[in-house]
DSSP file (Angstrom, degrees, kcal/mol; ACC not computed):
  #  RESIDUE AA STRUCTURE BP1 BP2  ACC     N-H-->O    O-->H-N    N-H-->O    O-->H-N    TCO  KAPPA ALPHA  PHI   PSI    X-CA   Y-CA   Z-CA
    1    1 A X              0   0    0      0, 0.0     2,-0.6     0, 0.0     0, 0.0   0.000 360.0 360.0 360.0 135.3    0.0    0.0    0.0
    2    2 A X        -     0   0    0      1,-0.0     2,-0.1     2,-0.0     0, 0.0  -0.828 360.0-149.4 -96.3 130.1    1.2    3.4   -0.9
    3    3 A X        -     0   0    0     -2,-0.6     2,-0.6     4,-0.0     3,-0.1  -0.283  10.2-132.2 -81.5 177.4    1.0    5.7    2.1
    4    4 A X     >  -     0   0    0      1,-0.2     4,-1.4    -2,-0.1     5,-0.1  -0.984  16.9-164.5-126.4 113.7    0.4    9.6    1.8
    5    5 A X  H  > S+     0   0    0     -2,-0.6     4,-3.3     3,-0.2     5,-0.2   0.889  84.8  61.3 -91.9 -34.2    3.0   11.0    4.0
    6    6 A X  H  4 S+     0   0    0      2,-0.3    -1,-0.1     1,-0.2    -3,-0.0   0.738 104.1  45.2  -3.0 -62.2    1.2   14.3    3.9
    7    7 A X  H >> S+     0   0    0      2,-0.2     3,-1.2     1,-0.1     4,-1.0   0.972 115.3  47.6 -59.1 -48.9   -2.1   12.9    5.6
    8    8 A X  H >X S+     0   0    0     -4,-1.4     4,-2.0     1,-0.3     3,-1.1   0.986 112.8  53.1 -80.6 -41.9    0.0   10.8    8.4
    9    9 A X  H 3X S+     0   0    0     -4,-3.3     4,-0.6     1,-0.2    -1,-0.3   0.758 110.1  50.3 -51.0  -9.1    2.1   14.4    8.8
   10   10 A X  H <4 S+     0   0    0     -3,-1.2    -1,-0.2    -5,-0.2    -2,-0.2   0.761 112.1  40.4 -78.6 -42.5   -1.3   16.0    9.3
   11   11 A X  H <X S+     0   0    0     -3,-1.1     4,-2.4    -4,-1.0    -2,-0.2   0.894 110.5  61.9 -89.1 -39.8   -2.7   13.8   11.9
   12   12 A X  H >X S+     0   0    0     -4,-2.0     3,-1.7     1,-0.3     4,-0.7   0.933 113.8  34.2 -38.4 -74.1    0.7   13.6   13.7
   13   13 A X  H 3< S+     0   0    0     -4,-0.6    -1,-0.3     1,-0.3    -2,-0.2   0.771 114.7  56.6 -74.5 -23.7    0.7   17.1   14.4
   14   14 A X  H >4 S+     0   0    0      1,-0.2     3,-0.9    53,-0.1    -1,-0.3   0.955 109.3  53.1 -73.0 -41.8   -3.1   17.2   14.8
   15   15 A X  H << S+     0   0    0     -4,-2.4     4,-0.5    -3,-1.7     3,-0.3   0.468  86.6  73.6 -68.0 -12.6   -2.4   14.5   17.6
   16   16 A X  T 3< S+     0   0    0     -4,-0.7    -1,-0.3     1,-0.2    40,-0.1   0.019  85.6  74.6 -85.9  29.1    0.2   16.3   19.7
   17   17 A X  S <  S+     0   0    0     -3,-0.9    -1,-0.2    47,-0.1    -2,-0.2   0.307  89.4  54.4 -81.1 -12.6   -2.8   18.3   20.8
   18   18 A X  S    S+     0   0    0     -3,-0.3    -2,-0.2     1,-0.1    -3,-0.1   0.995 114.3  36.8 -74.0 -46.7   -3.8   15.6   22.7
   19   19 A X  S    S+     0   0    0     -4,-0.5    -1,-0.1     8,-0.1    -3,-0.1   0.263  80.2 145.6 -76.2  -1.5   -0.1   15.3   24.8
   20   20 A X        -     0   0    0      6,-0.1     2,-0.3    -5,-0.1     6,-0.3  -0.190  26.3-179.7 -44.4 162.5    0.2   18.9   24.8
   21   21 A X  B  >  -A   25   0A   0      4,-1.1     4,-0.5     6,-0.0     3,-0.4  -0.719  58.3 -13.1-171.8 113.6    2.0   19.8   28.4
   22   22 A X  T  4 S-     0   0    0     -2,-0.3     2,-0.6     1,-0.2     4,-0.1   0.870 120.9 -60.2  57.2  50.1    2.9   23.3   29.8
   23   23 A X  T  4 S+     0   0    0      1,-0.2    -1,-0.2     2,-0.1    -3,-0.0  -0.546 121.6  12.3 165.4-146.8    2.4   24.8   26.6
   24   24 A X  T  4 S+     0   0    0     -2,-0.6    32,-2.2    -3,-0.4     2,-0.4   0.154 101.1 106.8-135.6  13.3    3.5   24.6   23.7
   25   25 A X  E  <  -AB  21  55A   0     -4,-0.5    -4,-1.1    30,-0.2     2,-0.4  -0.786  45.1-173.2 -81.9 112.3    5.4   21.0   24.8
   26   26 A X  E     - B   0  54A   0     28,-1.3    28,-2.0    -2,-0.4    -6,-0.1  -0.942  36.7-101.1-131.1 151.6    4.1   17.8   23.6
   27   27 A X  E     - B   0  53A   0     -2,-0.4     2,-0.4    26,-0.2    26,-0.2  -0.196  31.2-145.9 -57.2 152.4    4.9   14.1   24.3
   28   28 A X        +     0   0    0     24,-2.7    -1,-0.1     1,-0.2     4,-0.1  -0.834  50.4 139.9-127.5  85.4    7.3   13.0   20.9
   29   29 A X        +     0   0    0     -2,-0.4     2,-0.2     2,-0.1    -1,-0.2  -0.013  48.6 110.9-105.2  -4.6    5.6    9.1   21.1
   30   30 A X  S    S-     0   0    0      1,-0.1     2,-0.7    -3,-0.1    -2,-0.0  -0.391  85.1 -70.2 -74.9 150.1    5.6    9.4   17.3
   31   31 A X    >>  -     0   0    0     -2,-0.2     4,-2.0     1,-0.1     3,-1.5  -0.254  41.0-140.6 -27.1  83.8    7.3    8.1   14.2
   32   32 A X  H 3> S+     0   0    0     -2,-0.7     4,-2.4     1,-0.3     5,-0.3   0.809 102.8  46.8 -21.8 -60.0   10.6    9.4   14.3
   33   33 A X  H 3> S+     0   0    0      2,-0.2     4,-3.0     1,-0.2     5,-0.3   0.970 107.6  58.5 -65.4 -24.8   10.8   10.1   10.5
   34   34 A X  H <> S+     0   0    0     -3,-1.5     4,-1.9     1,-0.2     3,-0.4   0.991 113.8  46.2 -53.4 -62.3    7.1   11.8   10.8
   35   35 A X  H  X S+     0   0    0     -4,-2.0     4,-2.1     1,-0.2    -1,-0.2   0.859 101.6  55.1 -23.2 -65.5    9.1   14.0   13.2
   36   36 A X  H  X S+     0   0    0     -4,-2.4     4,-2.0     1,-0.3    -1,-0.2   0.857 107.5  52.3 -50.9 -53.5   11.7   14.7   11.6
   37   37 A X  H  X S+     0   0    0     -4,-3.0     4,-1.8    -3,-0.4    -1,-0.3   0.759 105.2  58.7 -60.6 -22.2    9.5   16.1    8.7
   38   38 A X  H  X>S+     0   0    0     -4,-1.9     5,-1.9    -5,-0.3     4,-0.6   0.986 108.4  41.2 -57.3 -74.1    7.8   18.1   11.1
   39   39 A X  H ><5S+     0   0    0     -4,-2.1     3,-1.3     1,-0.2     5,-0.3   0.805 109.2  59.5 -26.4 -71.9   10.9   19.7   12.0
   40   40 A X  H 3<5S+     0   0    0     -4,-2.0    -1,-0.2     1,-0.3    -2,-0.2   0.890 111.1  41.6 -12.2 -74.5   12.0   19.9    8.4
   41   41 A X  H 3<5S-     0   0    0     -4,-1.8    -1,-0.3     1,-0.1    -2,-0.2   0.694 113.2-116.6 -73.3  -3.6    8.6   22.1    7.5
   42   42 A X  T <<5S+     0   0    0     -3,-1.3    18,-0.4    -4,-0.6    -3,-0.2   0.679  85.6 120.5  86.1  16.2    9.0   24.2   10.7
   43   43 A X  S   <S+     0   0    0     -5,-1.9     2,-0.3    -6,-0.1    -4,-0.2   0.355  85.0  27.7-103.7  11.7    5.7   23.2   12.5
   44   44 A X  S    S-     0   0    0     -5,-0.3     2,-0.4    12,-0.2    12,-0.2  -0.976  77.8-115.0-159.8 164.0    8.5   21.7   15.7
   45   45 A X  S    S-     0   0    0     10,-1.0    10,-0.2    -2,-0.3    -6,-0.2  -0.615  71.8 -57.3 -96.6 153.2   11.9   22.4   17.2
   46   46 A X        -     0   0    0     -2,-0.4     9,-0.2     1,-0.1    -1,-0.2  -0.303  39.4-139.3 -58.7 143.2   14.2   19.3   16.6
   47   47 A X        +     0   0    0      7,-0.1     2,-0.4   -15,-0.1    -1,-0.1   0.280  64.9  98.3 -59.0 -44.2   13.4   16.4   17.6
   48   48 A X        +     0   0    0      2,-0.1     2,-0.2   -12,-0.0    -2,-0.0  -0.736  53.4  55.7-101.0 136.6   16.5   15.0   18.8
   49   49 A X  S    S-     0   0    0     -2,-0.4    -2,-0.0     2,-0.1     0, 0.0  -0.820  90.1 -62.2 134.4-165.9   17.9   14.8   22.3
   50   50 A X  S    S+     0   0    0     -2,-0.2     2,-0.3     2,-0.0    -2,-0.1  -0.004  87.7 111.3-105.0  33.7   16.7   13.3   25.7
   51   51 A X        -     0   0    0     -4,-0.1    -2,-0.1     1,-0.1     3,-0.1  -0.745  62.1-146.3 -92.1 138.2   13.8   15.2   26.3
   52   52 A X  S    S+     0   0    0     -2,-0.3   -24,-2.7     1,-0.1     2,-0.4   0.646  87.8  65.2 -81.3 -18.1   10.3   12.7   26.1
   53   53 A X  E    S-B   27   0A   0    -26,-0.2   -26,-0.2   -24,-0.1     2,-0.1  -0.930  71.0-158.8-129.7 136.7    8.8   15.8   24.7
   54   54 A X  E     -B   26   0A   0    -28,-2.0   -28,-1.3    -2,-0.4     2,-0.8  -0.408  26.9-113.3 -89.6 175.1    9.3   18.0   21.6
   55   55 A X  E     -B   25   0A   0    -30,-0.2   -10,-1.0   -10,-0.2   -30,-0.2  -0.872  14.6-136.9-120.3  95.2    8.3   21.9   21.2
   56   56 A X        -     0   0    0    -32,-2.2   -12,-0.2    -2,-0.8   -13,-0.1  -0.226  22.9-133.5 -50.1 131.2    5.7   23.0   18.9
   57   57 A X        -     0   0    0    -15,-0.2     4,-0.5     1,-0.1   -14,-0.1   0.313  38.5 -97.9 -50.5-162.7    6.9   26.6   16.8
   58   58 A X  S >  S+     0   0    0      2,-0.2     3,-0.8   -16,-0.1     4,-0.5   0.875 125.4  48.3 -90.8 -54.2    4.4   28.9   16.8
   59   59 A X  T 3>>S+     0   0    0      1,-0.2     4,-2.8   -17,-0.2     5,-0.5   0.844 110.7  55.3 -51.7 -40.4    3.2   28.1   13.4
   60   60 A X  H 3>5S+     0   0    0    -18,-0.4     4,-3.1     1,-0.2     5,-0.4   0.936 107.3  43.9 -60.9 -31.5    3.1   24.5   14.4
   61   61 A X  H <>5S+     0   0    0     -3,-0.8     4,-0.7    -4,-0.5    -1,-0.2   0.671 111.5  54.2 -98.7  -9.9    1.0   24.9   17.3
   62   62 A X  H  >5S+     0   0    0     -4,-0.5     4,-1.3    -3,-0.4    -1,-0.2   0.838 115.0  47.5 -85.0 -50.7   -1.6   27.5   15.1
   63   63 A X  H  X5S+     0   0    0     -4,-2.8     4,-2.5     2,-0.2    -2,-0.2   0.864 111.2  55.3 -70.9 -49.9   -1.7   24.2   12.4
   64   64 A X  H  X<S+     0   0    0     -4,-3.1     4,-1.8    -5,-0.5    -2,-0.2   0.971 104.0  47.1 -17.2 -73.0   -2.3   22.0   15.4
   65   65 A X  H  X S+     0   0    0     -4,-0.7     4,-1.6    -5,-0.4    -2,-0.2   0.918 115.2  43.0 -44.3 -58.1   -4.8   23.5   16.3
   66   66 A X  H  X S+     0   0    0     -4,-1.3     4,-2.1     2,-0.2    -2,-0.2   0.903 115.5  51.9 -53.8 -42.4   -6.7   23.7   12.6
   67   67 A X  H  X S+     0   0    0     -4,-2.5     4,-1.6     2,-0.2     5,-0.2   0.864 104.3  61.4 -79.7 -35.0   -5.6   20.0   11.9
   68   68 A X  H >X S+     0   0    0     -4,-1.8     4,-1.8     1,-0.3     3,-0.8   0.889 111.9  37.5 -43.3 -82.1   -7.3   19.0   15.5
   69   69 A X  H 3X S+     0   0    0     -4,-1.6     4,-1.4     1,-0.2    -1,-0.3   0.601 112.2  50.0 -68.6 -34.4  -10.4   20.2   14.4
   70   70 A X  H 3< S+     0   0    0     -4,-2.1    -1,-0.2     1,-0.1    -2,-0.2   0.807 118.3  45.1 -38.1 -36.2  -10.8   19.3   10.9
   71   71 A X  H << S+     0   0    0     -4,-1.6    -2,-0.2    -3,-0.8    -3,-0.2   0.764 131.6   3.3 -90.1 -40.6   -9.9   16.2   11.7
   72   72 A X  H  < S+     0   0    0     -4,-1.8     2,-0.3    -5,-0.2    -3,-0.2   0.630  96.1 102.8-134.1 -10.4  -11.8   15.1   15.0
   73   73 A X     <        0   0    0     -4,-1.4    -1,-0.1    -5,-0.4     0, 0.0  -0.805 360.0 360.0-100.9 153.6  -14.1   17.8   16.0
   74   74 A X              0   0    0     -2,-0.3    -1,-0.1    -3,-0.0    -4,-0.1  -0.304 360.0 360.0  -2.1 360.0  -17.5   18.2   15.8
């Protein structure tokens, strides 16, 4: 099956609104390469180190926000 890395980069970031924590800090339980694209487009601060949680930009956390609600609310 060919995936749409697009969509799963959509819902990722739409799903660190659930983990969100003091913030703009969300738990990084994701697909490292999904991450990593994240990073890549600007919607997070890298990814990499010994922190459990990454840090949504500003833009990321505005696009969070939209993809969170397109996606699962009401």
């Amino acid at each position: 099956m060919k995936i749409d890395e697009e969509k799963v980069d959509e819902a990722v970031l739409a799903l660190l609104q659930l983990t969100l924590c003091g913030g703009s800090r969300a738990w990084k339980g994701h697909d490292w390469d999904v991450l990593n694209r994240l990073y890549e487009k600007g919607f997070i601060y890298d990814p990499v180190g010994k922190a459990k949680s990454v840090m949504l930009t500003e833009e990321g956390m505005k696009r969070s926000e939209e993809l969170f609600e397109r996606l699962f609310g009401k």
